[in-house]
Phi, psi and omega in degrees: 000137194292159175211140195250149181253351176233181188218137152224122154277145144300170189249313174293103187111314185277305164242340169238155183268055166259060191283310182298339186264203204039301174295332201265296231273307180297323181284291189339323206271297180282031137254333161302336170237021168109004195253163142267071206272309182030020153336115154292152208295343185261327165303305177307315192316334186263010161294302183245119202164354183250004194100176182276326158312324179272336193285316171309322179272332171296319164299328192281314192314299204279352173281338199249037169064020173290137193314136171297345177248039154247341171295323194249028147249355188317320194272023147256006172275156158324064171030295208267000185279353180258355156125332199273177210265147150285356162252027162247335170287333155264035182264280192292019192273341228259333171254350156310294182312318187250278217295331156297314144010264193297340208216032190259345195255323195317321178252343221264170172180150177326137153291165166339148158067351181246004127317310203280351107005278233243349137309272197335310167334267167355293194283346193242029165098343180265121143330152201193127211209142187236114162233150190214173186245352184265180180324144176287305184339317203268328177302314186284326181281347160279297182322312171323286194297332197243296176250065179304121155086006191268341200248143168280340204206112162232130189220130166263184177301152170213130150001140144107349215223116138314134187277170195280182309327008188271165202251005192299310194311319155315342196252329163309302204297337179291308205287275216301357163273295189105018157260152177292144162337306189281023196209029194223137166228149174241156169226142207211172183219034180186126163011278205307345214262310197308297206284335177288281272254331182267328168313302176304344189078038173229114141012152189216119155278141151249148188240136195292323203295346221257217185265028170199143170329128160285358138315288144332303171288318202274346164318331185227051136079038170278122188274318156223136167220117164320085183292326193258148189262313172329281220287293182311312185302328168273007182250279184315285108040312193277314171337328189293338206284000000 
């Protein structure tokens, strides 16, 4: 039975709850210029999973008024399909960016269960790894405050790096463990997560609790899917065996 020697987590959705610093970071962003976003945390979630960038655009869509049953595919669509200019997605990006920075911890928090998880990870020989599509800033500054000294390895988006669904973050995060793709499982909470995890050559858990449906995730072809930190810890853990 395969025995996997890493874990790579997604960050959103997945091991944090960050919708609300999230939600707040956007409307704050899309009011500096003029929108009325006003989202709520249940809103935002379909926003986000491509970065901040597709999310700044996906958002500027639905203030301009894009038809709802294009609102409820924005988070697997293409960005560039709505339309919006590209020098106002980097405006408000360019304020997006430093105000999350700074304002990314206020709300945010672990799920249930996936600190003492990802010990547990640990305590039992697997390597652990955080790769996420949002800022690495934010990404180093989260891991710090909620799972200090707990990731061997965490990389947010950077200059230079393809963002997920393209697998480099994943295949850096692979080399600084020092296992091969085929001993690595990955886990997510969204489309991107399915399709990175298949670029890279790595086995894929989805987990339900995040920014997508388990109706969603088995719609975009997720194979396991997880309710639980339980269910995930016996499931990786068991592999061992």
């Amino acid at each position: 039975m395969q025995q996997y020697k890493a874990v790579i987590f997604d960050m959103d959705g997945t091991i944090l709850d960050t919708l609300e610093d999230l939600a707040d970071a956007l409307n704050k962003s899309l009011s500096q210029f003029g929108y009325e976003g006003n989202f709520t945390a249940p809103e935002t979630r379909r926003f986000f999973g491509s970065g901040a960038r597709a999310a700044v655009a996906r958002a500027i869509a639905a203030c301009n008024g894009l038809p709802e049953e294009i609102l409820e595919k924005i988070g697997t669509a293409d960005e560039t399909a709505f339309g919006v200019p590209e020098n106002m997605i980097h405006e408000v990006l360019s304020f997006y960016k430093p105000w999350y920075a700074s304002h990314c911890d206020i709300k945010t928090c672990p799920y249930p269960g996936i600190t003492a998880l990802i010990a547990a990870l640990t305590d039992a020989g697997i390597r652990t790894a955080v790769v996420s599509n949002k800022p690495d800033p934010a990404v180093q500054t989260l891991c710090r405050d909620y799972f200090p000294d707990l990731f061997a390895y965490a990389a947010g988006e950077k200059s230079g790096v393809r963002r997920k669904p393209d697998p480099d973050m994943v295949v850096n995060a692979l080399d600084a463990l020092g296992v091969p793709a085929e001993q690595a499982v990955y886990v997510g909470d969204s489309e991107v997560d399915i399709q990175t995890a298949a670029n890279a050559g790595l086995d894929c858990i989805c987990v339900d609790w995040g920014f997508r449906t388990k109706k969603q995730l088995t719609a975009s072809g997720a194979e396991v899917i997880v309710s639980s930190c339980e269910e995930l810890r016996d499931l990786v853990c068991d592999t061992r065996e």
